[in-house]
C-alpha positions in Angstrom: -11.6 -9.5 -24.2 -12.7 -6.1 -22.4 -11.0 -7.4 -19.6 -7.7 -7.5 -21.3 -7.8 -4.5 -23.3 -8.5 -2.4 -19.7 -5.2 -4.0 -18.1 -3.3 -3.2 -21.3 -4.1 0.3 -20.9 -3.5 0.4 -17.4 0.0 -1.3 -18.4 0.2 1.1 -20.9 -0.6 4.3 -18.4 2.2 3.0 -15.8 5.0 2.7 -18.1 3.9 5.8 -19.2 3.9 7.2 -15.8 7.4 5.3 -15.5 8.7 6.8 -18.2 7.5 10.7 -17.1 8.9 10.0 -13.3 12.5 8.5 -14.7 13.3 11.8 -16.1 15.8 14.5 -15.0 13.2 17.6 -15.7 10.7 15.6 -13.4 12.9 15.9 -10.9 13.2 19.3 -11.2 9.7 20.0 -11.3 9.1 18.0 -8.1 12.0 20.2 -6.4 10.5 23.5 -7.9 6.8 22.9 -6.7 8.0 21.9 -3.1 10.1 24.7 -2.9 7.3 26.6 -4.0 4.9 24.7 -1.2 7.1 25.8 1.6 7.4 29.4 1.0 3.4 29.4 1.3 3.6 27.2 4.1 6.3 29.7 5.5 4.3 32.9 4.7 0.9 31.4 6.4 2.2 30.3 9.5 2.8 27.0 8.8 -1.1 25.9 9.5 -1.3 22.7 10.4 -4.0 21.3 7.7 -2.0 22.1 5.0 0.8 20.1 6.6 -1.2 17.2 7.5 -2.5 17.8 3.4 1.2 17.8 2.1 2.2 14.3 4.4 -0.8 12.9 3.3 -0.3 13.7 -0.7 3.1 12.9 -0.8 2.4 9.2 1.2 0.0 8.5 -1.8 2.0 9.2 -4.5 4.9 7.0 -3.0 2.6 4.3 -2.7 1.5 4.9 -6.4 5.2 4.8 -7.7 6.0 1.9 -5.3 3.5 -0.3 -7.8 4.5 2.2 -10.9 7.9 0.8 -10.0 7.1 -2.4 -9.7 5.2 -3.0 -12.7 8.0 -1.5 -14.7 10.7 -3.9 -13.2 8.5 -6.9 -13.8 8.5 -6.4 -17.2 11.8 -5.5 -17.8 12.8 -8.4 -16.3 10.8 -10.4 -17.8 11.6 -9.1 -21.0 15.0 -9.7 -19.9 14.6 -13.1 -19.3 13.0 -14.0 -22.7 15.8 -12.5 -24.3 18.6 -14.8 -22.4 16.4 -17.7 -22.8 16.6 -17.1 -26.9 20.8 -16.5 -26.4 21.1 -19.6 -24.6 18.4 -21.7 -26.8 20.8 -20.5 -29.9 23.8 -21.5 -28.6 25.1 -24.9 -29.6 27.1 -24.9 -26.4 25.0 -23.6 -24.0 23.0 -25.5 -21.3 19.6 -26.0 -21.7 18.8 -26.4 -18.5 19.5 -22.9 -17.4 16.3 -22.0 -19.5 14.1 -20.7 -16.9 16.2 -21.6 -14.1 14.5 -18.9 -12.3 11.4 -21.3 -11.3 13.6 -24.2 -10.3 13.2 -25.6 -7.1 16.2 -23.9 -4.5 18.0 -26.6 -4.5 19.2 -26.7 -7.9 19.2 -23.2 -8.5 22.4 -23.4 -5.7 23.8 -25.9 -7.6 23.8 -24.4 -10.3 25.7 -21.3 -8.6 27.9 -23.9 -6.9 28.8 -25.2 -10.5 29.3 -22.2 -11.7 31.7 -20.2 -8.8 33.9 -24.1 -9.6 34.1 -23.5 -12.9 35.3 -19.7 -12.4 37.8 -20.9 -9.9 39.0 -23.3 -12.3 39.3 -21.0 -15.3 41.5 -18.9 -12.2 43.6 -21.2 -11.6 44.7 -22.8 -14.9 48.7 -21.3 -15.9 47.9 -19.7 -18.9 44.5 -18.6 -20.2 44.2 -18.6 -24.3 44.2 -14.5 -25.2 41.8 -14.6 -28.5 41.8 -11.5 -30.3 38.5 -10.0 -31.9 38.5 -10.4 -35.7 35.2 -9.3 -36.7 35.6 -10.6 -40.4 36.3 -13.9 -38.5 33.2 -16.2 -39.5 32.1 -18.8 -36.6 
């Protein structure tokens, strides 16, 4: 159970950390304090350590955000997923074999697409589509 709780709050820390870098003012803040770097790098002489310190700080925290990112998007998308899976389970009309679609073998996953593109080129090419107009008090 430790186990668990310590990779929650990891989770917990990089969509924090997700959250803090997606922001406007972060951006700022990174501009300001390079800015900042660069007029001391320009006033000492540019010394090489400090260079080599900078390269080396800035490579670190990309590789940090590179799994910050990643973490982040899995979720979403998992997330994401869950939440189509429900629209499509609810539907009367909906196929329920798209339900996790995404670990279908490749094969039917493009013939799925296939089937799909046919039935958008279909609905293209019929003469007159039906024009429905939105009446919210309209009950289904």
């Amino acid at each position: 159970m430790e186990h668990s709780s310590l990779l929650q709050r990891i989770s917990r820390i990089l969509h924090w950390v997700g959250e803090l870098t997606s922001r406007s003012g972060t951006a700022v803040v990174a501009t300001v304090l390079i800015a900042i770097f660069m007029i001391f790098l320009g006033v000492n002489g540019f010394p090489g350590t400090w260079e080599t310190t900078f390269a080396t700080v800035v490579s670190a925290i990309t590789l940090i955000m590179l799994f910050v990112i990643q973490h982040t998007q899995a979720r979403h998308q998992k997330v994401l997923q869950i939440k189509l899976d429900e629209l499509i389970r609810a539907s009367p009309r909906a196929d329920d074999l798209l339900v996790h679609l995404e670990v279908a073998p490749d094969d039917e996953v493009l013939e799925r697409e296939k089937e799909q593109v046919a039935h958008h080129e279909a609905l293209r090419d019929e003469p007159e589509l039906e024009v429905v107009e939105y009446n919210p008090t309209r009950q289904l």
